[in-house]
C-alpha positions as CSV (number, residue, x, y, z in Angstrom):
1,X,89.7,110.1,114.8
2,X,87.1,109.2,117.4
3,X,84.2,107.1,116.7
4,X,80.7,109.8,116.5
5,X,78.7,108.5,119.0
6,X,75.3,110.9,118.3
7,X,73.0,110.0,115.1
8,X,73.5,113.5,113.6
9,X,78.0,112.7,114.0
10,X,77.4,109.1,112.3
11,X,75.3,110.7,109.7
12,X,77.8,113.7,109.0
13,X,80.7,111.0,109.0
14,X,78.8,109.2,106.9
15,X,78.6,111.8,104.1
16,X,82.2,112.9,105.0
17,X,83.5,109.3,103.9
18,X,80.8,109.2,101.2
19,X,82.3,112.4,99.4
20,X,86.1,111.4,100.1
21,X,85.2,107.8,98.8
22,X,83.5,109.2,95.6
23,X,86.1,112.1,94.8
24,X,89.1,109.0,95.2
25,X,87.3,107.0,92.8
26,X,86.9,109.4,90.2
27,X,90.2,111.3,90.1
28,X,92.0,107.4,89.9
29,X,89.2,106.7,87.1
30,X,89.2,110.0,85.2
31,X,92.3,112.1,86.5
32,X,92.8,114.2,89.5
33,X,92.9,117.4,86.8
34,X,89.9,116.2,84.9
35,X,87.6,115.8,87.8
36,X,86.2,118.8,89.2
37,X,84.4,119.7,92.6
38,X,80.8,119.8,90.6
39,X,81.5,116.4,89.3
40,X,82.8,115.0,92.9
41,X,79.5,116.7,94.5
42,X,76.7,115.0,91.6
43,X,78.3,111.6,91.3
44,X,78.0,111.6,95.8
45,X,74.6,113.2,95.7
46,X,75.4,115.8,97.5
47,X,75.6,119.3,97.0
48,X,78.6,121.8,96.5
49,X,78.1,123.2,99.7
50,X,77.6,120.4,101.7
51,X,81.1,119.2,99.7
52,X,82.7,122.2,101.0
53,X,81.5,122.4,104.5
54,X,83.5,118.8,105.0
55,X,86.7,119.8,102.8
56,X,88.2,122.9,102.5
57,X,89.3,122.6,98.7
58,X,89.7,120.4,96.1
59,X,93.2,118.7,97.3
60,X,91.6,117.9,100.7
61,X,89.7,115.3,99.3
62,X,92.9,113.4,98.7
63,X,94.0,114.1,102.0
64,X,90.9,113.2,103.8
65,X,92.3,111.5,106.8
66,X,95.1,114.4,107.1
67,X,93.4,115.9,110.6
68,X,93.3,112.3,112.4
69,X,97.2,112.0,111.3
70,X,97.4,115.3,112.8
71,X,95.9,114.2,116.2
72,X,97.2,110.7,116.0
73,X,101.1,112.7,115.9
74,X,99.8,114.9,118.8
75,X,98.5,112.2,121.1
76,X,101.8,110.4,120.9
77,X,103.1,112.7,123.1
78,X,100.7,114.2,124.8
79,X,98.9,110.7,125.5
80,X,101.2,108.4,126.5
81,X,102.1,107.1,129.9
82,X,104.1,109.2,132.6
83,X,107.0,106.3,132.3
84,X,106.7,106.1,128.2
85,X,109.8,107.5,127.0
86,X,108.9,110.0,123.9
87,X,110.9,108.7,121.0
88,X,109.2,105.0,121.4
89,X,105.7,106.4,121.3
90,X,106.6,108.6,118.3
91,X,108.1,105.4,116.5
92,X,104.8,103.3,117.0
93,X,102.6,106.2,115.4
94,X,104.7,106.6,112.6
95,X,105.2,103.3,112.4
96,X,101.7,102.8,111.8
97,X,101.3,105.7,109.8
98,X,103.7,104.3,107.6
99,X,102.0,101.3,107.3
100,X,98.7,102.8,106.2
101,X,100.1,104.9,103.9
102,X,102.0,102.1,101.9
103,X,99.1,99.0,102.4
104,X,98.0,97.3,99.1
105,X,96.3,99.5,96.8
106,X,98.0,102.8,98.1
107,X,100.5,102.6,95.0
108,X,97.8,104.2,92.3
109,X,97.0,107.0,95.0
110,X,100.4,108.2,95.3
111,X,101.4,108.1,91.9
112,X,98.6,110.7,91.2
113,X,99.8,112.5,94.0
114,X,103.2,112.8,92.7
115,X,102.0,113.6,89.1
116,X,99.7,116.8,90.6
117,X,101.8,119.8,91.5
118,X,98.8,121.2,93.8
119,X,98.7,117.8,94.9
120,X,101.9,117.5,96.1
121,X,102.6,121.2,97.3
122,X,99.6,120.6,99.5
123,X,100.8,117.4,100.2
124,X,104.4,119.5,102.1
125,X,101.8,122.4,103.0
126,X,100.4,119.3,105.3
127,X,103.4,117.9,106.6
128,X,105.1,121.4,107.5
129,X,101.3,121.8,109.6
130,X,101.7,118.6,111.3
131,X,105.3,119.6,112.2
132,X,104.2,122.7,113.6
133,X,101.1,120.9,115.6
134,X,103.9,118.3,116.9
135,X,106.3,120.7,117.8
136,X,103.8,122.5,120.0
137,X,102.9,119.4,122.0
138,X,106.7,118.9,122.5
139,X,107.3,122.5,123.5
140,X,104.6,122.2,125.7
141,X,105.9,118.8,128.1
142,X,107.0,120.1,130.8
143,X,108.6,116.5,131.3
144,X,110.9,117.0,128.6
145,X,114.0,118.7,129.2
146,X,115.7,119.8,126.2
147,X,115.2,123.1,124.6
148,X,112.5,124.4,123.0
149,X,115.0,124.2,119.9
150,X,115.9,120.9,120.1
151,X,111.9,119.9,120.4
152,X,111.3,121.5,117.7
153,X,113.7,120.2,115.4
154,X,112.8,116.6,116.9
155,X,108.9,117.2,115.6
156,X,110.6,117.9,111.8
157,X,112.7,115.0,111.8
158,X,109.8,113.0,113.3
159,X,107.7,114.3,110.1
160,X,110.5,113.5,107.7
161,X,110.7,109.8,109.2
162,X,107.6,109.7,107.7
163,X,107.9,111.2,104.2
164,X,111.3,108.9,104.1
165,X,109.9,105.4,105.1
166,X,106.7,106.1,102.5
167,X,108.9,106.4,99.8
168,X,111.7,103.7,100.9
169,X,111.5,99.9,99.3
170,X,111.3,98.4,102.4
171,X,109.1,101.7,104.4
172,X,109.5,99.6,108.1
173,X,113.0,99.0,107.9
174,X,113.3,103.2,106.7
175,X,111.4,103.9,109.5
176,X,113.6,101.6,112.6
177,X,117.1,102.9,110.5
178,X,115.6,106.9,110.6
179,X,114.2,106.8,114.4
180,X,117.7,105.1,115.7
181,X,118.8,108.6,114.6
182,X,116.5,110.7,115.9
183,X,116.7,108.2,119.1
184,X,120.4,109.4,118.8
185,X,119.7,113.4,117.9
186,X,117.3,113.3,121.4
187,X,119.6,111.4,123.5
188,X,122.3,114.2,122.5
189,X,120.3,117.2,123.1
């Protein structure tokens, strides 16, 4: 995500991170199920609606840098150099997606991921929107050559990378082995 530059974007931002830092907290302390969007809303000083007009639902808190991995995805292709081959610059992003995602003190958060079932079916509603959002910068290179099948395909593995290195013991090492296949897959098509 870019930096606001304006007072009113840094203030907004502000509150944004406020309400995602508070909501975190609580559902770790109390419970993603025992926490509810009142108690997210009093406990950041803010009120429901102001909650609301920064995440659409409850399961967005969790998910609160889910748009800037959306546009990080995107930029990797439609961003990089004229001479950057594709694949590389979709390796460094998940790459450093991946990273993120499994730093110290990520553990707790995915846990209660995986123990919420709207947590987790948001979790794939997410990754199936960034797959789309990928596969539409793809689709849309008019430096690429293969079909609009193949690119396609390449956004979902690209996406699954991700979901695999998260969960691997040793997540860089998933993601090198996975994008050597998709390298492979894009070479082919």
């Amino acid at each position: 995500m870019t930096v606001p530059t304006g007072r009113r974007e840094r203030k907004k931002a502000a509150t944004r991170q406020k309400i995602a830092d508070t909501a975190l907290r609580l559902f770790l302390e109390r419970g993603y199920d025992a926490v509810g969007i009142r108690d997210v809303a009093t406990e950041a000083d803010v009120a429901v609606t102001t909650l609301f007009s920064h995440f659409a639902s409850k399961e967005a808190l969790v998910f609160e840098q889910d748009e800037g991995f959306e546009q990080r995805l995107v930029q990797a292709v439609t961003d990089r150099a004229p001479d950057e081959p594709l694949i590389p610059a979709l390796r460094r992003e998940i790459q450093a997606l991946v990273r993120h995602c499994t730093a110290d003190g990520t553990a707790p958060i995915y846990r209660m991921i995986d123990e919420s079932r709207a947590l987790r079916e948001y979790g794939e509603s997410m990754q199936l929107r960034h797959s789309e959002s990928l596969a539409t910068a793809l689709v849309a290179d008019p430096d690429l050559t293969q079909s609009a099948t193949a690119r396609r395909t390449m956004a979902r593995f690209v996406i699954d990378a991700y979901s695999l290195a998260r969960e691997a013991a040793e997540p860089e090492a998933a993601v090198d082995e996975v994008f050597r296949m998709i390298e492979a897959a894009w070479e082919a098509a």
